[in-house]
C-alpha atoms as a printed R data frame, in Angstrom:
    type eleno elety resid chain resno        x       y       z
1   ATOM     1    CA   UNK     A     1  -93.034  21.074   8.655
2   ATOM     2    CA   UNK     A     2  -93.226  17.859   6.814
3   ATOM     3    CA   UNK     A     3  -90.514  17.282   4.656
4   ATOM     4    CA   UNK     A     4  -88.980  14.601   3.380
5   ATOM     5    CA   UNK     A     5  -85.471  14.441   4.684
6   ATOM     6    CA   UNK     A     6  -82.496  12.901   3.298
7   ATOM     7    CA   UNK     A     7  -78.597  12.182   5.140
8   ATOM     8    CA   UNK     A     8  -76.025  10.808   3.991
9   ATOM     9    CA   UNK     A     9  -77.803   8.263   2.908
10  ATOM    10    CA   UNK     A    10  -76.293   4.762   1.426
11  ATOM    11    CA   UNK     A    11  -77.228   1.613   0.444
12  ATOM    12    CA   UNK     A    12  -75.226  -1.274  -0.478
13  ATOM    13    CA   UNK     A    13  -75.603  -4.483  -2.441
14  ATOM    14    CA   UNK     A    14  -73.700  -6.670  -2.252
15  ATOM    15    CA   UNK     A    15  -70.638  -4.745  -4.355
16  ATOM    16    CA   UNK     A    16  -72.509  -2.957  -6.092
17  ATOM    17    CA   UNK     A    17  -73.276   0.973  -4.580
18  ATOM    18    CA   UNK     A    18  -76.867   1.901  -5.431
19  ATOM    19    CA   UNK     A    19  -77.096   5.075  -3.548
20  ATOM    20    CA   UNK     A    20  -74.232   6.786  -2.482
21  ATOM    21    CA   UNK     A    21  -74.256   9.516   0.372
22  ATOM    22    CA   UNK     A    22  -77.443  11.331  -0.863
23  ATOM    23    CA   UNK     A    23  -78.559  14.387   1.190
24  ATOM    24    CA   UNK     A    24  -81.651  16.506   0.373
25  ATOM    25    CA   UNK     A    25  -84.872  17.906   1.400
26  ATOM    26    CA   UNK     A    26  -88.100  17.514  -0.273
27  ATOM    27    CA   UNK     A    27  -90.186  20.843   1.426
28  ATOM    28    CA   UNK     A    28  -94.113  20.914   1.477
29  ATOM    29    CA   UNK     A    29  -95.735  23.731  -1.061
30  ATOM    30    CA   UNK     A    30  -93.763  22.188  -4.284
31  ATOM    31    CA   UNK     A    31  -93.863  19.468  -6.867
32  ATOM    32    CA   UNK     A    32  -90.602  18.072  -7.068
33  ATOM    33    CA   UNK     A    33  -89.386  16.344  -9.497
34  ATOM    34    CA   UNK     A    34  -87.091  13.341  -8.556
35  ATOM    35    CA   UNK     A    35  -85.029  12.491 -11.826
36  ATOM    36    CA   UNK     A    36  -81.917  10.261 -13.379
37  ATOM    37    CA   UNK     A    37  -80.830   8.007 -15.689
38  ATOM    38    CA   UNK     A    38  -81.527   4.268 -15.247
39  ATOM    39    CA   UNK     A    39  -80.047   2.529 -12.456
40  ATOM    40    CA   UNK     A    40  -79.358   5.985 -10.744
41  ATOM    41    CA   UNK     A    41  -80.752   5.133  -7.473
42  ATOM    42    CA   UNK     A    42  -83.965   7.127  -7.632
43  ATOM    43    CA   UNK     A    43  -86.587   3.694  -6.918
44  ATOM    44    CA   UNK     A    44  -83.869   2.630  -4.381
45  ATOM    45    CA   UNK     A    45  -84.405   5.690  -2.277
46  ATOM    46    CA   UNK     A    46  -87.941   5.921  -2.714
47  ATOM    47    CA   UNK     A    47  -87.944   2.498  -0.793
48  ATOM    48    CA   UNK     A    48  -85.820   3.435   1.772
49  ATOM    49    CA   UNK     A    49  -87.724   6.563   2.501
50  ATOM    50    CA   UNK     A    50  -90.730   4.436   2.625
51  ATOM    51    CA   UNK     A    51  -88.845   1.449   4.708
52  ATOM    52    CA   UNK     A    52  -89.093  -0.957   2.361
53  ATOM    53    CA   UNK     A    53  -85.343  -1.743   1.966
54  ATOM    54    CA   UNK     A    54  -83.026  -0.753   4.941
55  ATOM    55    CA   UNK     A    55  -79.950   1.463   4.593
56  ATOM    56    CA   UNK     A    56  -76.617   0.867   4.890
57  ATOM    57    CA   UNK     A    57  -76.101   4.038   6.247
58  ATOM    58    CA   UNK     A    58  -77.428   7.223   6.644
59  ATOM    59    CA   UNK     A    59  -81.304   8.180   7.381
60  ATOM    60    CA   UNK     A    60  -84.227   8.990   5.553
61  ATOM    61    CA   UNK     A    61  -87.077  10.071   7.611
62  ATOM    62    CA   UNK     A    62  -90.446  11.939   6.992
63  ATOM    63    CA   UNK     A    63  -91.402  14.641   9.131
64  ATOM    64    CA   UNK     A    64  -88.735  14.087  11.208
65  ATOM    65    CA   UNK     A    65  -89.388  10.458  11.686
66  ATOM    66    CA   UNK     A    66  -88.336   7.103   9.918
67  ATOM    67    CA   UNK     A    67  -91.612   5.470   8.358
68  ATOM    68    CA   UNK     A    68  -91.738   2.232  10.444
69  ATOM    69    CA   UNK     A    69  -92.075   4.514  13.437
70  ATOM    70    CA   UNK     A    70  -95.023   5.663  11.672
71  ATOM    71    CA   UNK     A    71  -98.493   4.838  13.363
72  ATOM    72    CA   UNK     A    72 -101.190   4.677  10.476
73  ATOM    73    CA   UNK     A    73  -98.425   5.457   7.748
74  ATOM    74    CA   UNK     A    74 -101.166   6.045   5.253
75  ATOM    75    CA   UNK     A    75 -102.370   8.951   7.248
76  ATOM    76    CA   UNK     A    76  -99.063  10.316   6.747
77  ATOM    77    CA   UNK     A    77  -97.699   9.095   3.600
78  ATOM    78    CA   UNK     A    78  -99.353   8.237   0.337
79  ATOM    79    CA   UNK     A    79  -97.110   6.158  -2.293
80  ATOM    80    CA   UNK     A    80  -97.514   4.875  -5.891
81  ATOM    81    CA   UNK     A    81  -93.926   2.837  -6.530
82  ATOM    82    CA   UNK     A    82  -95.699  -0.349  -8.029
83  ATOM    83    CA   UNK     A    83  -98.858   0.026  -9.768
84  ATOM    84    CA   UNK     A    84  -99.103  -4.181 -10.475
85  ATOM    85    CA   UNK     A    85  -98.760  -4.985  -6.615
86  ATOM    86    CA   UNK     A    86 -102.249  -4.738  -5.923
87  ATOM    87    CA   UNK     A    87 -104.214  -8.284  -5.397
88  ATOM    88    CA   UNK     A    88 -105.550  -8.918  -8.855
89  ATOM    89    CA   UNK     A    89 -108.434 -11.098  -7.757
90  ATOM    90    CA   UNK     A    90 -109.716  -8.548  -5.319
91  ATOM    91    CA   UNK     A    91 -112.228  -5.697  -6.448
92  ATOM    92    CA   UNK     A    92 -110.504  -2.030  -6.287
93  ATOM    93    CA   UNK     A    93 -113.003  -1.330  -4.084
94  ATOM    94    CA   UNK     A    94 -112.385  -4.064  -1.615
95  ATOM    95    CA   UNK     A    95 -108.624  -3.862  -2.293
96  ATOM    96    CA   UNK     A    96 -108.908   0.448  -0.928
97  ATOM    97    CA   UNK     A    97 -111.197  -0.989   2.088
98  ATOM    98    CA   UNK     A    98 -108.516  -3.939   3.535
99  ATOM    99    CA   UNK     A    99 -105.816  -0.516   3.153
100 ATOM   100    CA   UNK     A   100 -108.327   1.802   4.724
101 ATOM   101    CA   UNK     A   101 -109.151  -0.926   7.899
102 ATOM   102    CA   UNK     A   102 -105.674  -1.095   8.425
103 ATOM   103    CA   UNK     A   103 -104.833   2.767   8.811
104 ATOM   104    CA   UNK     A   104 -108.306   3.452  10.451
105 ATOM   105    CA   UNK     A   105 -109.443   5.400   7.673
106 ATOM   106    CA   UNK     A   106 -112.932   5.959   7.400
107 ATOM   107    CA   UNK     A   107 -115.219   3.842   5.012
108 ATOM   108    CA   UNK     A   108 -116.509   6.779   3.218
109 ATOM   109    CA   UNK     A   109 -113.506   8.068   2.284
110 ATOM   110    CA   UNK     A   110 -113.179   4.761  -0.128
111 ATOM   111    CA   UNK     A   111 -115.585   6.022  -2.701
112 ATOM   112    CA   UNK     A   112 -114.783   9.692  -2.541
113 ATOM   113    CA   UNK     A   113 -110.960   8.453  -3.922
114 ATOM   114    CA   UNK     A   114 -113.011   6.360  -6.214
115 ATOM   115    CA   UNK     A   115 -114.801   9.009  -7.617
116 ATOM   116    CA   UNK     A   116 -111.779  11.340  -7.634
117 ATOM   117    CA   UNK     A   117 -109.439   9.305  -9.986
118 ATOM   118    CA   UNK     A   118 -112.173   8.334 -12.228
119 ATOM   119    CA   UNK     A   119 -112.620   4.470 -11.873
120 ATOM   120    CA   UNK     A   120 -115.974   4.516  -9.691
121 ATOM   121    CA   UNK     A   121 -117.343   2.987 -12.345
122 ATOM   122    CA   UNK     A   122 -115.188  -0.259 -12.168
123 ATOM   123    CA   UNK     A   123 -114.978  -0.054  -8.769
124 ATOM   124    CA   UNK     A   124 -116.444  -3.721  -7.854
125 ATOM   125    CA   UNK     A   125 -114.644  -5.220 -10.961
126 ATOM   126    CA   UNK     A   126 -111.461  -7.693 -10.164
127 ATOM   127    CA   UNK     A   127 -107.981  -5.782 -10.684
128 ATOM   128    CA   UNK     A   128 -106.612  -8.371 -13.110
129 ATOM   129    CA   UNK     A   129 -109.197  -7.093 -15.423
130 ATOM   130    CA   UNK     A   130 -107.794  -3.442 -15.397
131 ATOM   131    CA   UNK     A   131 -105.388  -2.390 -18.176
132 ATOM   132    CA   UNK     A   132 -102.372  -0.247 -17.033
133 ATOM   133    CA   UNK     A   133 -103.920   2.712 -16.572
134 ATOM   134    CA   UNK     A   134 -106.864   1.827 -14.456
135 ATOM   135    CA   UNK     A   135 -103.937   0.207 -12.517
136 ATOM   136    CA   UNK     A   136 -102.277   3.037 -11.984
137 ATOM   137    CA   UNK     A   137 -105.461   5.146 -11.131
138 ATOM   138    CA   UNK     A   138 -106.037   2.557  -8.591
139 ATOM   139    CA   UNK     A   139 -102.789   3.101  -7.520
140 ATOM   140    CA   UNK     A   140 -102.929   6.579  -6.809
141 ATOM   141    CA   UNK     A   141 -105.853   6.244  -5.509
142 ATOM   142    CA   UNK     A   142 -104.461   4.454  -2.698
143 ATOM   143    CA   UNK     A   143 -101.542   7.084  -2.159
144 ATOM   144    CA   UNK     A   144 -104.473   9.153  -1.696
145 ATOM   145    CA   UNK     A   145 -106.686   7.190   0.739
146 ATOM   146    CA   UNK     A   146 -104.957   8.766   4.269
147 ATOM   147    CA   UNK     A   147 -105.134  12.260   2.774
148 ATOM   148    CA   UNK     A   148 -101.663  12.628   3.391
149 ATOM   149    CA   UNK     A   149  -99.333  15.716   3.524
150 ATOM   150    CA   UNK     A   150  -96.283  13.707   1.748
151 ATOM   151    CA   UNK     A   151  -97.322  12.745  -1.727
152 ATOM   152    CA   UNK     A   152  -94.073  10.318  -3.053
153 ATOM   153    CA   UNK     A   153  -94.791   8.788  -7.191
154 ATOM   154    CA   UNK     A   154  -93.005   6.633  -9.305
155 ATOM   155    CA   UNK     A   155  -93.905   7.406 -12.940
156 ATOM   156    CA   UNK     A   156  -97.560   8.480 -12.066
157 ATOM   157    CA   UNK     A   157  -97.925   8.829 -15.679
158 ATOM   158    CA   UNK     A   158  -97.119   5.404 -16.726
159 ATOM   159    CA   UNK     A   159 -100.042   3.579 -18.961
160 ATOM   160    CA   UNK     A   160 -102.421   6.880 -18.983
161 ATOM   161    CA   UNK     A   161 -104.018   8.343 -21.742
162 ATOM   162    CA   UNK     A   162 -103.870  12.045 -22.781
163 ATOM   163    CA   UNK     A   163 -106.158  13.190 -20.737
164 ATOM   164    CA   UNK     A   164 -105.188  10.986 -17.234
165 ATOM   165    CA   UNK     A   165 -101.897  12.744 -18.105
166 ATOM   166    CA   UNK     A   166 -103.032  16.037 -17.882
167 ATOM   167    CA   UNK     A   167 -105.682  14.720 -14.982
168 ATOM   168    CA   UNK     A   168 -102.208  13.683 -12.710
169 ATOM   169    CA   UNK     A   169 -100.533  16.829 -13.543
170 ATOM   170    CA   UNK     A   170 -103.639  18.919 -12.425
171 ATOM   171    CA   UNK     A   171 -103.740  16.711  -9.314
172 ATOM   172    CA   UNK     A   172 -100.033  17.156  -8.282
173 ATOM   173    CA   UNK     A   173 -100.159  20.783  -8.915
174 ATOM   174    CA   UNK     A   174 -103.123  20.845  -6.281
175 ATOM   175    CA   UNK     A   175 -101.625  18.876  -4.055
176 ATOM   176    CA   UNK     A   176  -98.599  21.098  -3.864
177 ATOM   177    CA   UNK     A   177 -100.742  24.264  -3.335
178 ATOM   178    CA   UNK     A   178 -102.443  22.551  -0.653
179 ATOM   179    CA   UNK     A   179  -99.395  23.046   1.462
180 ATOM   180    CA   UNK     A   180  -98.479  19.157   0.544
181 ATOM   181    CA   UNK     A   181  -95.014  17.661   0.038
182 ATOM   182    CA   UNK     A   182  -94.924  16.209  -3.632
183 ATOM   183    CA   UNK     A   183  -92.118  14.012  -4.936
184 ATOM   184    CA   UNK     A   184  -92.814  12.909  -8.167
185 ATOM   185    CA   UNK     A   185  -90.231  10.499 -10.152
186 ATOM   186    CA   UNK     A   186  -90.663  10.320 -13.876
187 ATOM   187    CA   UNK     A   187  -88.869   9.973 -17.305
188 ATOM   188    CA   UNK     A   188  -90.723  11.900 -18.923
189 ATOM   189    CA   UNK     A   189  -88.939  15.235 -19.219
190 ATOM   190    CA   UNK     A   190  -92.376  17.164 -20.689
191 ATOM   191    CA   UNK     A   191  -94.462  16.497 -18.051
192 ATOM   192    CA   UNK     A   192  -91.682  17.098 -15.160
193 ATOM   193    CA   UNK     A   193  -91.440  20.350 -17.018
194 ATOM   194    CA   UNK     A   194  -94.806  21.150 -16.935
195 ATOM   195    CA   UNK     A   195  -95.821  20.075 -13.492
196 ATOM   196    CA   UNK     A   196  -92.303  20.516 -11.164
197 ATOM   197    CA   UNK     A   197  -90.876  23.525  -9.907
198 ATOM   198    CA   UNK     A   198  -87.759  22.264  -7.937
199 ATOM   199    CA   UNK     A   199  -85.756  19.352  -9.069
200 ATOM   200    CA   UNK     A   200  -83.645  16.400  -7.583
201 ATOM   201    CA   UNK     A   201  -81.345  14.966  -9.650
202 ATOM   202    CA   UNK     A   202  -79.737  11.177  -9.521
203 ATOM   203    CA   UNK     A   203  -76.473   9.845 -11.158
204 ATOM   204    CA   UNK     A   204  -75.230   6.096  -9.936
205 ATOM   205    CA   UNK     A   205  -76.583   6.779  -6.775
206 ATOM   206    CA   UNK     A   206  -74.910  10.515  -6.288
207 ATOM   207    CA   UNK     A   207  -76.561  13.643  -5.938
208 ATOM   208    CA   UNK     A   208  -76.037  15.884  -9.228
209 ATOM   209    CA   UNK     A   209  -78.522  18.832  -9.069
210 ATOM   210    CA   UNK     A   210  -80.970  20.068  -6.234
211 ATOM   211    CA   UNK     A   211  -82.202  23.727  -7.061
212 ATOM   212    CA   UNK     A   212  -85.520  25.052  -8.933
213 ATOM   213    CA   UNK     A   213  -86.395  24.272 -11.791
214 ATOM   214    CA   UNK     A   214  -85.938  27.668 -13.658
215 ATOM   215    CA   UNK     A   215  -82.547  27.831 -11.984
216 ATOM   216    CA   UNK     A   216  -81.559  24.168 -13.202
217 ATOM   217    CA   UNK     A   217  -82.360  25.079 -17.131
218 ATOM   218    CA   UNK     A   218  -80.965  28.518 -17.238
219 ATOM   219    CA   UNK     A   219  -77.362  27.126 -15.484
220 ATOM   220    CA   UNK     A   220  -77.316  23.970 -18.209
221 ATOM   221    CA   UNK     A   221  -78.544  25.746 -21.102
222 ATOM   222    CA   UNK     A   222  -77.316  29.018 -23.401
223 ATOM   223    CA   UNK     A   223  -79.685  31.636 -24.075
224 ATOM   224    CA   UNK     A   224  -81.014  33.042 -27.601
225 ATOM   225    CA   UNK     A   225  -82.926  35.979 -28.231
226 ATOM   226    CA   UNK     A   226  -84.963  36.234 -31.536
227 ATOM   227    CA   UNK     A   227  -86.111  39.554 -33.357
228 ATOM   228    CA   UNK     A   228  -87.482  41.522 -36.290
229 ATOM   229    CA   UNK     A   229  -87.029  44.997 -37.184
230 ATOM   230    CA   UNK     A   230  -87.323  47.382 -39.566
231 ATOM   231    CA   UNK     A   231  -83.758  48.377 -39.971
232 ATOM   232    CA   UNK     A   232  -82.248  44.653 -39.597
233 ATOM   233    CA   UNK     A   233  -79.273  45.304 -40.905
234 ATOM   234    CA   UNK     A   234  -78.601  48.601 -38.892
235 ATOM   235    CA   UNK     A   235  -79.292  46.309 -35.912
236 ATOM   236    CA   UNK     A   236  -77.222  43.986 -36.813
237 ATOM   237    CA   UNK     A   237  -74.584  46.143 -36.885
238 ATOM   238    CA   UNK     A   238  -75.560  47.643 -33.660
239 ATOM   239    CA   UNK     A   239  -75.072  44.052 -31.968
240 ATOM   240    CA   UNK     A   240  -71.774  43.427 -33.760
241 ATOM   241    CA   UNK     A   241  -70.255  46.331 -32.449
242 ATOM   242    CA   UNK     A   242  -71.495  45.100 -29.234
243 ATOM   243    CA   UNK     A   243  -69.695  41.572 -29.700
244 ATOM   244    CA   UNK     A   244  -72.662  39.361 -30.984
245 ATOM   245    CA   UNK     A   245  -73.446  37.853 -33.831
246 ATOM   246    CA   UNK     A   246  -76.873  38.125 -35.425
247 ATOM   247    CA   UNK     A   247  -78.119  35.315 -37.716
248 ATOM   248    CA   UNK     A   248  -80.645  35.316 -40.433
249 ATOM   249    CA   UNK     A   249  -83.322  32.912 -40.499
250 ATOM   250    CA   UNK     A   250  -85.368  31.681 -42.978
251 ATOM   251    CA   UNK     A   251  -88.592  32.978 -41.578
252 ATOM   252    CA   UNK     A   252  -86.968  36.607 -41.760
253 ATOM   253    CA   UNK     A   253  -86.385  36.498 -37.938
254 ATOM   254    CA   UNK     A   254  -82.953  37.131 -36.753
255 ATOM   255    CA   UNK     A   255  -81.257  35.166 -33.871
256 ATOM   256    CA   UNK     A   256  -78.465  35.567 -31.412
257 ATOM   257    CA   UNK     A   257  -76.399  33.168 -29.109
258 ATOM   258    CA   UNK     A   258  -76.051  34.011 -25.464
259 ATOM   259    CA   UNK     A   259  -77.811  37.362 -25.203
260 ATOM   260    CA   UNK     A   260  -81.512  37.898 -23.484
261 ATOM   261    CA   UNK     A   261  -83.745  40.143 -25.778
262 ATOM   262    CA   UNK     A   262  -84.324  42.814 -22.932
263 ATOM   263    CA   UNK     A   263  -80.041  43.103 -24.039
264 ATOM   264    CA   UNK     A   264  -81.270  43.580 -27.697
265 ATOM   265    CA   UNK     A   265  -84.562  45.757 -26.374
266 ATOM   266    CA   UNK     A   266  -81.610  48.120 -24.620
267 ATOM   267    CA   UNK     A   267  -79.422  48.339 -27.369
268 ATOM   268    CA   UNK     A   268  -81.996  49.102 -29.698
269 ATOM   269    CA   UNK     A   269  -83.175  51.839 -27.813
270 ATOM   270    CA   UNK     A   270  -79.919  53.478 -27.403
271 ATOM   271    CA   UNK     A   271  -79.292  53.732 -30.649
272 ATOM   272    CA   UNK     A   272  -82.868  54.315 -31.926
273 ATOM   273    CA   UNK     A   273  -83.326  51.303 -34.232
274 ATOM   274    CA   UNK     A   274  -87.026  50.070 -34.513
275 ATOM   275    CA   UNK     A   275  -87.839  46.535 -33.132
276 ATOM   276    CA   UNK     A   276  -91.041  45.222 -34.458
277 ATOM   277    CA   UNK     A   277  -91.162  41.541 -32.460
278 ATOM   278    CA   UNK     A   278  -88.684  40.521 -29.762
279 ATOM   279    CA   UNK     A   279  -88.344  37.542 -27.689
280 ATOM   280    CA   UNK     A   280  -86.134  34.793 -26.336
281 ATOM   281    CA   UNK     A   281  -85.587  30.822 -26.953
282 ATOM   282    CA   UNK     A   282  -85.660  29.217 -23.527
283 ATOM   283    CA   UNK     A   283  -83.489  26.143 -23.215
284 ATOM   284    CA   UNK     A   284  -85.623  23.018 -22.382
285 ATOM   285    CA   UNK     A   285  -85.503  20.742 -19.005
286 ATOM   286    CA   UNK     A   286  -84.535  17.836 -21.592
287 ATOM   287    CA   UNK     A   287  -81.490  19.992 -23.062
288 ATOM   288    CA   UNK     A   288  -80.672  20.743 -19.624
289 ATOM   289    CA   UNK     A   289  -80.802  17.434 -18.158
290 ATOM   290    CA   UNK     A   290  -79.141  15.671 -21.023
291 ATOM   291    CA   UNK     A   291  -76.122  18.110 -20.548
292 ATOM   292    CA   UNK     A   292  -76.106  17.108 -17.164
293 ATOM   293    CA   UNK     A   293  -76.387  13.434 -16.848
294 ATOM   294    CA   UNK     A   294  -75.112  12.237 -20.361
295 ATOM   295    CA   UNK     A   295  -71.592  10.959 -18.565
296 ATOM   296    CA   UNK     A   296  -73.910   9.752 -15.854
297 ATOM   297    CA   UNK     A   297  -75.965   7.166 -17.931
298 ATOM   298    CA   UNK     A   298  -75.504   3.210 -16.850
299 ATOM   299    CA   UNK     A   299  -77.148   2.210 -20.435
300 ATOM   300    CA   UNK     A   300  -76.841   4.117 -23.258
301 ATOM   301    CA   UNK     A   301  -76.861   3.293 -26.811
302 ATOM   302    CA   UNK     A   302  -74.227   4.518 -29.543
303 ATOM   303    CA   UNK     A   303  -75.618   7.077 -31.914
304 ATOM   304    CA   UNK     A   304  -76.283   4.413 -35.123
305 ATOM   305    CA   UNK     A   305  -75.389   7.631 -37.741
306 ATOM   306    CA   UNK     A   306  -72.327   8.649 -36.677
307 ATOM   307    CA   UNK     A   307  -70.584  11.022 -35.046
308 ATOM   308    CA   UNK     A   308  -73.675  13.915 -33.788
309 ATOM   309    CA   UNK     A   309  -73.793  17.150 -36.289
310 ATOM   310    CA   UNK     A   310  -72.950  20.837 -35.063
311 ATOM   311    CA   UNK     A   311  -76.445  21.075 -34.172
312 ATOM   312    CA   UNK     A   312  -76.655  18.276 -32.237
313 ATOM   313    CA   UNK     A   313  -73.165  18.492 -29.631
């Protein structure tokens, strides 16, 4: 299996503690998504999984082996951390070759990750030309070059348009159903949403959260069913007797704290009140990370209104 393995991990600089006895497993078949405030740690590891910083303590291997004992690491690891670090006077094209000739990678396989992140057509044109998101497109093409089973990302997302998003998203899901290990880091809670299915989450270089994603949301946030019916008030009643409170909204549906509507569905049925739409508010990834990591936050800036309203705590 490769995995991406995590012990006890530590590094130190200086004073200053940027990852602090992290263990966890990244495991092949998923997107996971690697998330935490700023200055949590999450870069830090990515380079000592990927040996470019060395630990104080504590291993990070990949497939069972550190990456400098890796022979051909592109063959076994593909990596976007830095999408500026490529030469900017060389052409993407000759910038993939000098990586392929170094892992043994066939020629070939140049153009076909070319053609597969969508800048074939500016292949022979110097990098310093690019804008950001032909950089990063460059850059992933790269992490693709060795046709790797561990995928690792840093913000994948960073500089693309609307539909590159939605390109890297369909790409990482792929990936994962390939049988590939995925770690993907981002900020952007939509797209981790939308593309992740177990998360890792960072707080001044601790470990806070490592479980699925559905799992993660429905521990960190409170559930609300929403209904109509044609007897409203009889249900309402219903659910008060039953110790929750039903609120009116102004679109005529009701709503009700900490209940799942298959709860409502049953109580309805038992005492024969008709339900004409039934459903339930998930909580978000965003809700639920925020109610995580708040406390956790190196920067943060004071709310510039005041103290937050009852919606907002």
């Amino acid at each position: 299996m490769t995995s991406i393995d995590v012990h006890e991990l530590t590094k130190e600089y200086g004073t200053v503690r940027a990852v602090d006895g992290l263990t966890f497993q990244v495991r092949p078949g998923h997107v996971t998504g690697f998330l935490g405030p700023n200055g949590a740690g999450k870069s830090t590891t990515m380079r000592l999984v990927l040996g470019l910083d060395r630990p104080t303590s504590g291993t990070a291997t990949v497939g069972g082996r550190r990456f400098a004992d890796l022979d051909e690491p592109l063959r076994h690891v593909g990596a976007l951390l830095d999408a500026q670090a490529a030469h900017g006077a060389r052409t993407a094209r000759d910038h993939l070759r000098v990586l392929a000739a170094g892992n043994r990678i066939r020629p070939a396989r140049v153009d076909e990750v070319l053609e597969e992140t969508g800048i074939a057509a500016v292949a022979r044109k110097r990098i310093k030309t690019f804008s950001l998101g032909m950089r990063q497109r460059l850059g992933i093409a790269a992490a693709l070059l060795g046709d790797p089973p561990v995928l690792m990302l840093d913000e994948p997302a960073n500089g693309l348009d609307p539909e590159g998003i939605i390109w890297i998203r369909e790409l990482t899901r792929r990936l994962a159903k390939e049988g590939r290990t995925v770690l993907v880091s981002s900020h952007l809670m939509t797209e981790t949403a939308a593309t992740a299915d177990h998360l890792v989450i960072l707080g001044r270089g601790r470990l806070l959260a490592d479980l699925p994603m559905e799992e993660f949301i429905t521990s960190r946030t409170t559930p609300r069913a929403r209904f109509r019916s044609a007897e409203p008030e009889r249900l309402r009643e219903v659910l008060d007797r039953a110790g929750h409170v039903a609120v009116r909204g102004e679109d005529g549906r009701w709503s009700v704290d900490g209940v799942l509507a298959e709860d409502i569905g049953r109580l309805a049925a038992r005492e024969g009140v008709p339900v004409v739409e039934l459903g339930d508010d998930r909580g978000s990834l965003e809700q639920a990370y925020l109610d995580l990591t708040t406390s956790e936050a190196e920067f943060a800036a004071r709310n510039p209104l005041g103290p937050p309203s009852p919606q907002e705590v």
